[in-house]
Backbone of each chain as ProteinMPNN parsed JSONL, in Angstrom:
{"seq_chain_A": "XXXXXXXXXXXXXXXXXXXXXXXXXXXXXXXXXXXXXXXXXXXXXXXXXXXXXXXXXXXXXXXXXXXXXXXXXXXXXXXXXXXXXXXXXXXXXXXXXXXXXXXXXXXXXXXXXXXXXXXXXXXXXXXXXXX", "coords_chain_A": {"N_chain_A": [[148.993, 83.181, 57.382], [149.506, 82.267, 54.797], [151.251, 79.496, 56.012], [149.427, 78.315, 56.976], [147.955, 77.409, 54.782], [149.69, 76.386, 53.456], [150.031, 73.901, 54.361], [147.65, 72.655, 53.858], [145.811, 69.466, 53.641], [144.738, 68.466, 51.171], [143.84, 69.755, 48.062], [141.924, 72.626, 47.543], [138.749, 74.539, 45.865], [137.906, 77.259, 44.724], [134.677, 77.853, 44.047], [133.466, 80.813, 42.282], [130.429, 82.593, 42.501], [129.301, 85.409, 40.738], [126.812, 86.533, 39.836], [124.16, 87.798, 37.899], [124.296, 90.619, 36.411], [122.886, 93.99, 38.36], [121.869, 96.729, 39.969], [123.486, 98.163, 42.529], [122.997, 97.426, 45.886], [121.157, 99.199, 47.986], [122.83, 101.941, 49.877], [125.157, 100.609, 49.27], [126.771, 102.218, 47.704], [129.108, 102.823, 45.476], [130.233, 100.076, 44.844], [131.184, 97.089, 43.816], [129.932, 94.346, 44.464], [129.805, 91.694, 43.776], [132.537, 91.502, 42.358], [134.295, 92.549, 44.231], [134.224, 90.309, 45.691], [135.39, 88.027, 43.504], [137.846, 89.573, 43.995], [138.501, 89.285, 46.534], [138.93, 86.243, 46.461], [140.721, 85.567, 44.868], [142.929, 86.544, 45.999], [143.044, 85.198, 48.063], [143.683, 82.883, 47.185], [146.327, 83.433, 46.456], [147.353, 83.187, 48.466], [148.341, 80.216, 48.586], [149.464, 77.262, 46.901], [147.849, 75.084, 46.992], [145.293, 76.101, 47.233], [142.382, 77.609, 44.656], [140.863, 78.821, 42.14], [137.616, 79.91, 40.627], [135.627, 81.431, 38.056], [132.175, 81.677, 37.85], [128.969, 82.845, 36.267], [126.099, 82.583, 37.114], [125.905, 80.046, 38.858], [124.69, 76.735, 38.722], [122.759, 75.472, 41.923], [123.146, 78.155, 43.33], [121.411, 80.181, 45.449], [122.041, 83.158, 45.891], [123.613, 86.324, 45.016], [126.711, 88.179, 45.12], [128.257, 84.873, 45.722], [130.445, 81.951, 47.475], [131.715, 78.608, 46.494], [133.514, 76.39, 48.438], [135.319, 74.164, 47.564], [136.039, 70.796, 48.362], [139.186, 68.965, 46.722], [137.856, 69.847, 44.358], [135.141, 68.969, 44.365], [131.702, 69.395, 45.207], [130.483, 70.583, 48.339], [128.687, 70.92, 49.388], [128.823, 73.377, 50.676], [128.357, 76.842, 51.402], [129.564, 80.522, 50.994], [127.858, 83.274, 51.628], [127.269, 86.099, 50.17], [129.583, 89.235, 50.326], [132.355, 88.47, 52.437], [133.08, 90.35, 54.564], [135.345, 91.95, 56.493], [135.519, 90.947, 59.66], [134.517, 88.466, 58.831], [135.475, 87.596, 57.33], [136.925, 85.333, 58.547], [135.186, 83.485, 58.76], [135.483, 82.357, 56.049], [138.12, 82.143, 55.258], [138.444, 79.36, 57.634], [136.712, 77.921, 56.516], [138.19, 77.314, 53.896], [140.023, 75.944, 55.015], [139.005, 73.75, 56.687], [138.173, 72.183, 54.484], [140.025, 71.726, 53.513], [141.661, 69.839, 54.622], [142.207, 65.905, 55.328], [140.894, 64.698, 57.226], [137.929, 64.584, 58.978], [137.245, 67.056, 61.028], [135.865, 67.064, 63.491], [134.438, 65.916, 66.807], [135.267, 62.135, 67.582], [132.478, 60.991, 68.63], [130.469, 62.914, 67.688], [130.994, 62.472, 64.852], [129.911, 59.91, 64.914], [127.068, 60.61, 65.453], [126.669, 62.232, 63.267], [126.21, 60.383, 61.566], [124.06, 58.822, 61.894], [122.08, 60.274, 60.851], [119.435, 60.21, 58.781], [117.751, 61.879, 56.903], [118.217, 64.53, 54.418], [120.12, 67.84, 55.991], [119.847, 71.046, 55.354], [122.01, 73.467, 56.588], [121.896, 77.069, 57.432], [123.802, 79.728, 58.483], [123.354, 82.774, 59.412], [125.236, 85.599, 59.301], [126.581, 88.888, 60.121], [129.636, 91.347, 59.785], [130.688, 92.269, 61.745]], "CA_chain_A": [[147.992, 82.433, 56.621], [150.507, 80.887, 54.01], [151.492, 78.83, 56.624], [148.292, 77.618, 57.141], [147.525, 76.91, 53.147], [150.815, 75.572, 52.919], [149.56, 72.746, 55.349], [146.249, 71.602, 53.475], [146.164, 68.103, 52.65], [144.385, 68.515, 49.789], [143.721, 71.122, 46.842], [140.739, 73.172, 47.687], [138.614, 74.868, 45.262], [136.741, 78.248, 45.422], [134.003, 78.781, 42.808], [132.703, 82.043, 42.829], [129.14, 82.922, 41.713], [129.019, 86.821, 40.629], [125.468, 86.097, 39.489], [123.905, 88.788, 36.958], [124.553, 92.025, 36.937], [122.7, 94.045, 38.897], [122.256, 97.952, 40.331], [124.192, 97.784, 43.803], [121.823, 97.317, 46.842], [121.195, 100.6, 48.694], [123.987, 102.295, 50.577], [126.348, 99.875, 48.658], [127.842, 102.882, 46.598], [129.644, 101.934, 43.385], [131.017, 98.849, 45.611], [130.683, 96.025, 42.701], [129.985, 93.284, 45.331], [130.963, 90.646, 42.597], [134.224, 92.054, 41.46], [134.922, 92.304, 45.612], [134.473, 88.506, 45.871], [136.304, 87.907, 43.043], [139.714, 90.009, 44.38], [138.717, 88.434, 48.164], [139.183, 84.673, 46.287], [142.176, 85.633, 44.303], [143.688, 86.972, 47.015], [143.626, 83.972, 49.153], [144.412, 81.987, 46.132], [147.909, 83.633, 46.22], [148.486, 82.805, 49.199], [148.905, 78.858, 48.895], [149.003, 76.312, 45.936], [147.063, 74.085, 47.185], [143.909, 76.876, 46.989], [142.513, 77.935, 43.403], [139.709, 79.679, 42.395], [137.561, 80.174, 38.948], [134.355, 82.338, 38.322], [130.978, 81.61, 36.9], [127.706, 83.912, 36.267], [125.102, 82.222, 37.741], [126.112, 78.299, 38.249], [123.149, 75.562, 39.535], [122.274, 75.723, 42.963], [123.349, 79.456, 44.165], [120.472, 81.035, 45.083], [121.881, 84.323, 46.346], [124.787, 86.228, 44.972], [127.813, 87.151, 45.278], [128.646, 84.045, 46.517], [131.45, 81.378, 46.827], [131.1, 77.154, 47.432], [134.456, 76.08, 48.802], [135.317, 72.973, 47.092], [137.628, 70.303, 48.506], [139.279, 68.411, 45.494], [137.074, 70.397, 43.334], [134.023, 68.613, 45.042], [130.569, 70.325, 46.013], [130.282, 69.263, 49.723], [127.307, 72.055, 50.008], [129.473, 74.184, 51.723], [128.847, 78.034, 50.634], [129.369, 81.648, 52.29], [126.544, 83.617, 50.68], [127.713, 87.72, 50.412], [130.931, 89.502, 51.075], [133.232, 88.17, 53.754], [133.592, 91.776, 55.001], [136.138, 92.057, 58.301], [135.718, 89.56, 60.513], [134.03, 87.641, 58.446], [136.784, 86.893, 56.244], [137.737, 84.592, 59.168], [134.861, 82.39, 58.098], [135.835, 81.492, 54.493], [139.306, 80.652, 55.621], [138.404, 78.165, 58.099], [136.603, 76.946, 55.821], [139.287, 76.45, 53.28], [141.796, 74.863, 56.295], [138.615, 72.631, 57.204], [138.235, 71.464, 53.079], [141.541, 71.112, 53.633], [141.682, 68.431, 55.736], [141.92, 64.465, 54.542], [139.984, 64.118, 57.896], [137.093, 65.504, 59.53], [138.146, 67.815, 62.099], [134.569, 66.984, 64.535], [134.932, 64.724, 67.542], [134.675, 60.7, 67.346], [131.172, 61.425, 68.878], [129.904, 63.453, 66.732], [130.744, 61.954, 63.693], [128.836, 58.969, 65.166], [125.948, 61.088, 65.569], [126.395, 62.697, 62.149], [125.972, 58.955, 60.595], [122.863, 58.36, 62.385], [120.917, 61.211, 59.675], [118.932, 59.592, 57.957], [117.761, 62.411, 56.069], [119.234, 65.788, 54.298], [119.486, 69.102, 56.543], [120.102, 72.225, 55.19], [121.895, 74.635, 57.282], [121.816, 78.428, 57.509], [124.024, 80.409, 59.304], [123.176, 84.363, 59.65], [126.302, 86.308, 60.325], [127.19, 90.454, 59.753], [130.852, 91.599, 59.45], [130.963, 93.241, 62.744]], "C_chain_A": [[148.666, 81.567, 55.549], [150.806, 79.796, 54.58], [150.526, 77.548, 57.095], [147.662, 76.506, 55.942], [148.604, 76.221, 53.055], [150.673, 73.742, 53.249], [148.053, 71.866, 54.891], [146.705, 70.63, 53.271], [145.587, 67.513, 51.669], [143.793, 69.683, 49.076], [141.955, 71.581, 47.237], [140.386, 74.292, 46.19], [137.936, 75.67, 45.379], [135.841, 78.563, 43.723], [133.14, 79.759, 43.19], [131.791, 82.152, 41.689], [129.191, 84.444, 42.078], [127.894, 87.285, 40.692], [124.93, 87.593, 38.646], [124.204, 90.189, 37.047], [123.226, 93.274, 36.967], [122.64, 95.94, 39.784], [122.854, 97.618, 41.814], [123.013, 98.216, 44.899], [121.718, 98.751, 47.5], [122.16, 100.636, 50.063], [125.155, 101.184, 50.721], [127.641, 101.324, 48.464], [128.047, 102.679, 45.443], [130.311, 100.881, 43.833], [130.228, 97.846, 44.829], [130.725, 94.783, 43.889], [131.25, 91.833, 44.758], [132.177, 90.762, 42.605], [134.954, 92.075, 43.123], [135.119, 91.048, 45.854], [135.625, 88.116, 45.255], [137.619, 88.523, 43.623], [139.416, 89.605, 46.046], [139.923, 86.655, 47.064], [140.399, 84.738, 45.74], [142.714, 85.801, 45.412], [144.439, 85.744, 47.906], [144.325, 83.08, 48.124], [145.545, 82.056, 46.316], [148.659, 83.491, 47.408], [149.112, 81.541, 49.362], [148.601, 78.778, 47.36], [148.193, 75.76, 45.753], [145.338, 74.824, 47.042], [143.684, 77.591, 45.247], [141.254, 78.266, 43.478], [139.146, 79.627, 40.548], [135.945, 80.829, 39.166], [132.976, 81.888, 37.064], [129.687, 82.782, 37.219], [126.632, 83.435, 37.584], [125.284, 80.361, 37.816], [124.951, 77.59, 39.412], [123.794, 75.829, 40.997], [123.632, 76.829, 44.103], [122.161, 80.154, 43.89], [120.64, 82.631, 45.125], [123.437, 84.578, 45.402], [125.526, 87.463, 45.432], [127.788, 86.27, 46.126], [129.736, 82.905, 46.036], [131.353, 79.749, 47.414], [133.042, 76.749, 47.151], [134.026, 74.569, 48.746], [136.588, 71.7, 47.791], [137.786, 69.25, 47.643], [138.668, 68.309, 44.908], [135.15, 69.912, 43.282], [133.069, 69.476, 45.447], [130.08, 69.42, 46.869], [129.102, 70.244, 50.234], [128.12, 73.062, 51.04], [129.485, 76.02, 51.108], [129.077, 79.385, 51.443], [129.098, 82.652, 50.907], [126.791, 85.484, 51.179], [129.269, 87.88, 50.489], [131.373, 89.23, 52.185], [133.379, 89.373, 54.4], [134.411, 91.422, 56.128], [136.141, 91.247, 58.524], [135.175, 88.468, 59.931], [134.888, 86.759, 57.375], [137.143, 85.354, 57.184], [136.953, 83.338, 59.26], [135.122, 81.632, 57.024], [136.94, 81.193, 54.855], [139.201, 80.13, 56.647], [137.477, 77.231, 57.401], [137.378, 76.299, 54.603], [140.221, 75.569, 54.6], [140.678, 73.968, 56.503], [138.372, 71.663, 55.864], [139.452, 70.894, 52.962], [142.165, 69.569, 54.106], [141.458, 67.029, 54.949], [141.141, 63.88, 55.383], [139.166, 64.91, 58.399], [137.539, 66.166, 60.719], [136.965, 67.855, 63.684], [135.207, 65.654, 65.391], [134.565, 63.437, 67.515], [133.269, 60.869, 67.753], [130.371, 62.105, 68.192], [129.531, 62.984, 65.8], [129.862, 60.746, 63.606], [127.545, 59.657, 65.052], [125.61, 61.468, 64.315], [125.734, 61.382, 61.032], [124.974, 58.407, 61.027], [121.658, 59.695, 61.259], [120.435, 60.178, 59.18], [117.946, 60.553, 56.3], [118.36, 63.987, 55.469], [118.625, 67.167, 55.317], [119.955, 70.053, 55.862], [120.39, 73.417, 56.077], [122.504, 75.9, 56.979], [122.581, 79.098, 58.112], [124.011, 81.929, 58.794], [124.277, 84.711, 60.098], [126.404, 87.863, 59.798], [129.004, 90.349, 60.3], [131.858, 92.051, 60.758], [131.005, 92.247, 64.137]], "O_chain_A": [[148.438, 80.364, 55.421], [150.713, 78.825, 53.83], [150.751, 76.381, 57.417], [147.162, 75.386, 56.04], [148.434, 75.186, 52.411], [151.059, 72.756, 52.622], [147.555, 70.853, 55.382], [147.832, 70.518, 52.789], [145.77, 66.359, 51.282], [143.246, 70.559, 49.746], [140.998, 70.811, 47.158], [141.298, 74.786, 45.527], [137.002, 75.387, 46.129], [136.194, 79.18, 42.718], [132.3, 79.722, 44.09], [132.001, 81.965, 40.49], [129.151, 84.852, 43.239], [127.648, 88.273, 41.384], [125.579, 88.575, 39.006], [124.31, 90.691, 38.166], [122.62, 93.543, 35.929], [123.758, 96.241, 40.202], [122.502, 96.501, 42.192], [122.267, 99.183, 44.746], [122.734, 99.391, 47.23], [122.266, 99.798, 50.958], [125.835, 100.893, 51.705], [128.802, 101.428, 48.859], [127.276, 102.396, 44.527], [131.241, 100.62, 43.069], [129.02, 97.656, 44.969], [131.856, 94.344, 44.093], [132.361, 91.35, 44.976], [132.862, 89.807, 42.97], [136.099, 91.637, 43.236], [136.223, 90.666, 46.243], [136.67, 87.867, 45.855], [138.546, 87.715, 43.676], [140.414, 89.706, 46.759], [141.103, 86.304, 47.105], [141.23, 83.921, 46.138], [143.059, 84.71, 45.868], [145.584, 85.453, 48.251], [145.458, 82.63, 48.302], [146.161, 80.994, 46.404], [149.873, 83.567, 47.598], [150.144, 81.428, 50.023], [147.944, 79.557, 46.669], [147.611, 75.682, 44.671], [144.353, 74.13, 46.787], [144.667, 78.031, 44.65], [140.54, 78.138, 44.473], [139.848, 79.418, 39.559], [135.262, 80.725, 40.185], [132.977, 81.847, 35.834], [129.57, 83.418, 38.267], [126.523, 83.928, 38.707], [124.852, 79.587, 36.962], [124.586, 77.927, 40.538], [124.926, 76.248, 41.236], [124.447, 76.561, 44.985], [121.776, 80.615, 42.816], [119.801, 83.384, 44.631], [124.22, 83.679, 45.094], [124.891, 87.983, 46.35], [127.392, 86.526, 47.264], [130.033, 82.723, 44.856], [130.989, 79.551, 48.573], [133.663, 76.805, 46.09], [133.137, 73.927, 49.308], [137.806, 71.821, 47.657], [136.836, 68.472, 47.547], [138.374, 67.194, 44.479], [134.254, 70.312, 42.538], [133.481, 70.434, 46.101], [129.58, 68.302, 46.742], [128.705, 70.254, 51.399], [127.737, 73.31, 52.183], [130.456, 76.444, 50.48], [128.75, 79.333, 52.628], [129.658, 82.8, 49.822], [126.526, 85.962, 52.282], [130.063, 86.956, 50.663], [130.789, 89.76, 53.129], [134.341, 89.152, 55.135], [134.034, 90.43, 56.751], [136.697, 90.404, 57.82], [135.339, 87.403, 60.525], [134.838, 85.635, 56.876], [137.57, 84.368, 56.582], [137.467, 82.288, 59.645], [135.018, 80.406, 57.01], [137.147, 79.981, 54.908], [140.307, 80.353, 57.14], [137.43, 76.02, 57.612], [137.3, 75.107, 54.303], [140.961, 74.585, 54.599], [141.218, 72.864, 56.576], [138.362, 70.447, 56.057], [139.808, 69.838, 52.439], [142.923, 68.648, 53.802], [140.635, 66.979, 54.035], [140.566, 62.844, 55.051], [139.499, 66.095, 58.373], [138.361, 65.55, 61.397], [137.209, 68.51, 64.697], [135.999, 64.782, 65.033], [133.343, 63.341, 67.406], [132.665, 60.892, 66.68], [129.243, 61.612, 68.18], [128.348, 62.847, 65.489], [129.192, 60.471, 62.611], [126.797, 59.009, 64.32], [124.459, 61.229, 63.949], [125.019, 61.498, 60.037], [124.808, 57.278, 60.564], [120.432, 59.592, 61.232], [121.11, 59.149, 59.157], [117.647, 60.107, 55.192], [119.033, 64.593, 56.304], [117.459, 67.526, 55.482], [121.111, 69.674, 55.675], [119.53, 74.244, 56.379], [123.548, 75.924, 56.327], [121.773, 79.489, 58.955], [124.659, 82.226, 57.79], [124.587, 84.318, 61.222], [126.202, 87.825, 58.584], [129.472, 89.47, 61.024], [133.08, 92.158, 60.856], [131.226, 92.742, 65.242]]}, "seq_chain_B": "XXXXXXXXXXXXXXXXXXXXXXXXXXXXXXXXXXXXXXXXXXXXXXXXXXXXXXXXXXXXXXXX", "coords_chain_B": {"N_chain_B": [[129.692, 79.506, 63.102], [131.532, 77.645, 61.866], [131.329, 75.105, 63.664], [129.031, 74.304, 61.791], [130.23, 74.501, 59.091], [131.902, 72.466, 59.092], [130.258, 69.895, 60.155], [129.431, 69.92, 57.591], [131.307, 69.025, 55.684], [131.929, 66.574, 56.975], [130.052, 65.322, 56.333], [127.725, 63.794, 54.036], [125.061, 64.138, 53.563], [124.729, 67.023, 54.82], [124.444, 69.893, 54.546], [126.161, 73.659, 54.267], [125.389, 77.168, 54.718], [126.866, 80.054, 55.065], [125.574, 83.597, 55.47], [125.275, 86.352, 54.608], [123.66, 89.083, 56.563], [123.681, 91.791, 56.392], [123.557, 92.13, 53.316], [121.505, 90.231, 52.453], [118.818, 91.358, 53.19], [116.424, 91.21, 53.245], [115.446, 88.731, 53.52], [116.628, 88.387, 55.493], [115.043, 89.365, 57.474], [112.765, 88.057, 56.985], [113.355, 85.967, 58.076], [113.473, 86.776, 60.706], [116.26, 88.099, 61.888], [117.68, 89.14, 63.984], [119.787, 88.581, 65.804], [122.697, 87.372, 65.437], [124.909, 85.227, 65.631], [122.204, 83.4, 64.209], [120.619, 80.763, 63.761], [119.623, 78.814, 61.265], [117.544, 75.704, 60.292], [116.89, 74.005, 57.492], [115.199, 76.1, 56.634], [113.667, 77.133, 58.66], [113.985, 79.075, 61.648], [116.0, 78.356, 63.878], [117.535, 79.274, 66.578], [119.865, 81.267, 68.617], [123.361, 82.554, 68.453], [126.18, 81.061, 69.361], [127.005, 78.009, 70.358], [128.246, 74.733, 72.037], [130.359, 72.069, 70.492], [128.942, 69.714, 71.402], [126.478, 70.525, 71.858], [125.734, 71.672, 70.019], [125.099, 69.329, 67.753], [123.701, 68.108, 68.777], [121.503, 69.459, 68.861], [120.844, 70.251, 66.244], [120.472, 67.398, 65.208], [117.776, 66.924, 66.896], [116.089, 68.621, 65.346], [116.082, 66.91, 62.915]], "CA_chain_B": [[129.779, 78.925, 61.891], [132.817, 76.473, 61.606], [130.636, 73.678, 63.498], [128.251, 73.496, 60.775], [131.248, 73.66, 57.875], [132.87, 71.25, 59.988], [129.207, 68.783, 60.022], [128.724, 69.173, 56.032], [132.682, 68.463, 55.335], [131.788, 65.499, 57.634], [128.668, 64.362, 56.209], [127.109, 64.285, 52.773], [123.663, 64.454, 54.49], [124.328, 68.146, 55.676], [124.817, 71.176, 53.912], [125.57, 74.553, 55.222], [125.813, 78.32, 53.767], [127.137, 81.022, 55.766], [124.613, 84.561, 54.553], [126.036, 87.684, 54.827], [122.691, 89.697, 56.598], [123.207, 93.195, 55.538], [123.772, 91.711, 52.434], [120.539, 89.524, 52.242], [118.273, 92.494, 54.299], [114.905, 90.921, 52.937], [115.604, 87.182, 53.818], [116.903, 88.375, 57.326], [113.719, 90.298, 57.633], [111.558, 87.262, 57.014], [114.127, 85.147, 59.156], [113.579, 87.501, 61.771], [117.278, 88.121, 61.997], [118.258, 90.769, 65.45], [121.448, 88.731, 66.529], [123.831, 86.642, 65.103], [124.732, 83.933, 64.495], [121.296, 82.766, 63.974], [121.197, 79.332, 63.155], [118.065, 78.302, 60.271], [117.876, 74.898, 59.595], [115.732, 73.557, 56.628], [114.528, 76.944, 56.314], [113.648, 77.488, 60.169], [114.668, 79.818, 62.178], [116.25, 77.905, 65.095], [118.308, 79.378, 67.489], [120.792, 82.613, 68.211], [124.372, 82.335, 69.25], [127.187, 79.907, 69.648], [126.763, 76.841, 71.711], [129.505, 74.186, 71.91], [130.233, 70.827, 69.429], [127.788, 68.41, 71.655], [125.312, 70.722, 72.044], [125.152, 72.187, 68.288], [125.061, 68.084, 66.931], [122.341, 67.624, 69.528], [119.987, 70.683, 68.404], [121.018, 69.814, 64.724], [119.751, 66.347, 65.407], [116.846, 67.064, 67.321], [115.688, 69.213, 64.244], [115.858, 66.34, 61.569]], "C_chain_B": [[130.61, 77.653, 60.928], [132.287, 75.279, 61.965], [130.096, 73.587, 62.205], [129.309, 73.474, 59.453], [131.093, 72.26, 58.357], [131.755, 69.694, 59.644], [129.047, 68.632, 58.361], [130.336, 68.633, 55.359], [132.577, 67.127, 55.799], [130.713, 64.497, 57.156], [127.778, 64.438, 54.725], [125.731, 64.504, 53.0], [123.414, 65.776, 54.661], [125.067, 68.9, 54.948], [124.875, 72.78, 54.354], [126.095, 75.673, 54.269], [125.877, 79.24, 55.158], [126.386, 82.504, 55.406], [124.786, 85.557, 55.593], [124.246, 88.341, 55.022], [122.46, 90.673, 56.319], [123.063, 92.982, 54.577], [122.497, 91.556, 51.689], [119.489, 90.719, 53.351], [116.821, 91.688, 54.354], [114.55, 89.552, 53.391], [115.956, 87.295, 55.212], [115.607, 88.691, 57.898], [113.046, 89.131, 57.885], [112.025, 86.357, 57.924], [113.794, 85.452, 60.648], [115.461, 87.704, 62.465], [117.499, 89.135, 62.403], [119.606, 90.267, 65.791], [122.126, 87.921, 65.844], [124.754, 85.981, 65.719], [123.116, 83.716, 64.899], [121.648, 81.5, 62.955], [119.73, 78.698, 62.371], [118.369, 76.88, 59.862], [116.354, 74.242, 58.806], [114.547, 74.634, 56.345], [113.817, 77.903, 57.788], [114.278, 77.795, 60.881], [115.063, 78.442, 63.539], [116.705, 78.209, 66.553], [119.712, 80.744, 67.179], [122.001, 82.153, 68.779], [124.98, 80.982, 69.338], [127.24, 78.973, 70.481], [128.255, 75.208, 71.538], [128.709, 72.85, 70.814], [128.341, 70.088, 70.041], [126.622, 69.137, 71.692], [124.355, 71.15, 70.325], [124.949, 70.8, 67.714], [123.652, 67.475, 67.761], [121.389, 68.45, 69.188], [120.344, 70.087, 66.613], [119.856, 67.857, 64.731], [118.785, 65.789, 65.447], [115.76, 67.829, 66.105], [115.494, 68.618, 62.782], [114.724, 65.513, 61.725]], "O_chain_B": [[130.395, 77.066, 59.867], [132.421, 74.319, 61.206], [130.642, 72.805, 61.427], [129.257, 72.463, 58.753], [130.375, 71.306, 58.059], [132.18, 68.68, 59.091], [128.662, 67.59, 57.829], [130.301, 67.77, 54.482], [133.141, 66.318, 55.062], [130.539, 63.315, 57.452], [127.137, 65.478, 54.574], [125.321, 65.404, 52.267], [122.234, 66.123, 54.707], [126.244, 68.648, 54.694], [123.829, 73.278, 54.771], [126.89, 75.486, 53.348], [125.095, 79.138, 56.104], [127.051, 82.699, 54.389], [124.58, 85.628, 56.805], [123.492, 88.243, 54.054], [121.32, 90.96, 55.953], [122.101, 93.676, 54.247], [122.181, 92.231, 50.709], [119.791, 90.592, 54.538], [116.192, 91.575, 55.407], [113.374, 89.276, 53.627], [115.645, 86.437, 56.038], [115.244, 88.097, 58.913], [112.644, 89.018, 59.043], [111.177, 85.856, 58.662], [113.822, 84.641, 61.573], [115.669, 87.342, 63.623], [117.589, 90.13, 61.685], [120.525, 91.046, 66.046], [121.087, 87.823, 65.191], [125.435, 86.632, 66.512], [122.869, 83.92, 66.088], [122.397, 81.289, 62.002], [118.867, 78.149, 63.055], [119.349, 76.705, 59.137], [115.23, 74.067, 59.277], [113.399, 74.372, 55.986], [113.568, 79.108, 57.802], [115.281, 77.122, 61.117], [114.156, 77.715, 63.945], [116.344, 77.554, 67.531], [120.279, 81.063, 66.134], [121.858, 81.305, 69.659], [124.325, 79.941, 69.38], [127.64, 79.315, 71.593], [129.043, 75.175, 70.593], [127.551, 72.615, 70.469], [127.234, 70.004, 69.509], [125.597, 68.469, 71.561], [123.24, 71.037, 69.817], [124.339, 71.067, 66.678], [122.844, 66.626, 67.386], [120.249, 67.991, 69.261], [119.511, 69.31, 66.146], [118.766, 67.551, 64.247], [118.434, 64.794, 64.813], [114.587, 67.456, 66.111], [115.045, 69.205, 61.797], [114.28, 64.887, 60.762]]}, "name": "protein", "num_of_chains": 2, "seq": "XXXXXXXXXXXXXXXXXXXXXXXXXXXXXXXXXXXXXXXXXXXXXXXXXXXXXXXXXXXXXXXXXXXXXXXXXXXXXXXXXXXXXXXXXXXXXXXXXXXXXXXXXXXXXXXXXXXXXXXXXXXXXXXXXXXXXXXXXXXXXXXXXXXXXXXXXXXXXXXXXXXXXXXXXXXXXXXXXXXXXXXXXXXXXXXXXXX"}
């Protein structure tokens, strides 16, 4: 994965929303969700330069939390992953740093044609578990 | 989940959040959320499971 971060072509940014504090959801435990995000984002942080990270309470438009909006050159491109990365899911937030990463879009000439035909905003959702 | 990064990195038009469902139990609930990936757009449930680039930019599409 260094190898990977080493290779962005530009500085990505992770802000993490902890958001208030909170009794832990049922059959959490004493598992501080928050404080897990936080040592996920550090974590990756250390593995490249080019990735960095900083933490706010509750910052404008996070509705859910923990959560973290992967910034590329400190930019909000609406991009967030809403809960703990648990397991396999980790393997969403870093492709999404390697795709913030990027100085180009990583979708096919076709696409991006299609993407420039919106005319208005979508909002999307994806549902995933850990497993 | 990487298409839709991939479309809002691509597009200032399109925004996407990835939502951890055990996580969110009450919002899956109302989602109706049994398989995953479920794909909601604009608040609507759309669709379960992974489908390739042309077809996810064509249901994305078809949905604005």
């Amino acid at each position: 994965m260094r190898e990977w971060f080493a290779a962005l072509e530009r500085p990505v940014e992770l802000l993490v929303a902890v958001g208030p504090e909170q009794t832990p959801p049922a059959g959490a435990r004493d598992v501080d969700f928050g404080a897990e995000m936080v040592k996920v984002c550090e974590g990756l942080a250390e593995l490249g330069d080019g990735v960095t990270w900083r933490v706010e309470d509750e910052p404008d438009g996070f509705p859910r939390f923990p959560a973290v909006s992967i910034r590329p050159d400190g930019r909000d491109a609406g991009v967030r992953y809403d809960g703990l990365p648990w397991g396999y899911e980790l393997g969403s937030l870093v492709g999404a740093i390697l795709e913030a990463g990027r100085a180009e879009p990583s979708l096919r000439s076709e696409s991006l044609a299609e993407l420039e035909m919106l005319d208005r905003d979508l909002v999307l959702d994806v549902f995933v578990t850990p497993t | 989940m990487l298409l839709a990064y991939r479309c809002a990195f691509a597009s200032e038009r399109v925004a996407a959040t990835a939502i951890e469902a055990n996580e969110f139990p009450q919002l899956a609930q109302e989602l109706g959320v049994w398989a995953v990936p479920r794909i909601v757009i604009d608040g609507e449930p759309r669709w379960d499971g992974a489908v390739p680039e042309p077809e996810f930019l064509r249901r994305i599409l078809a949905a604005a």
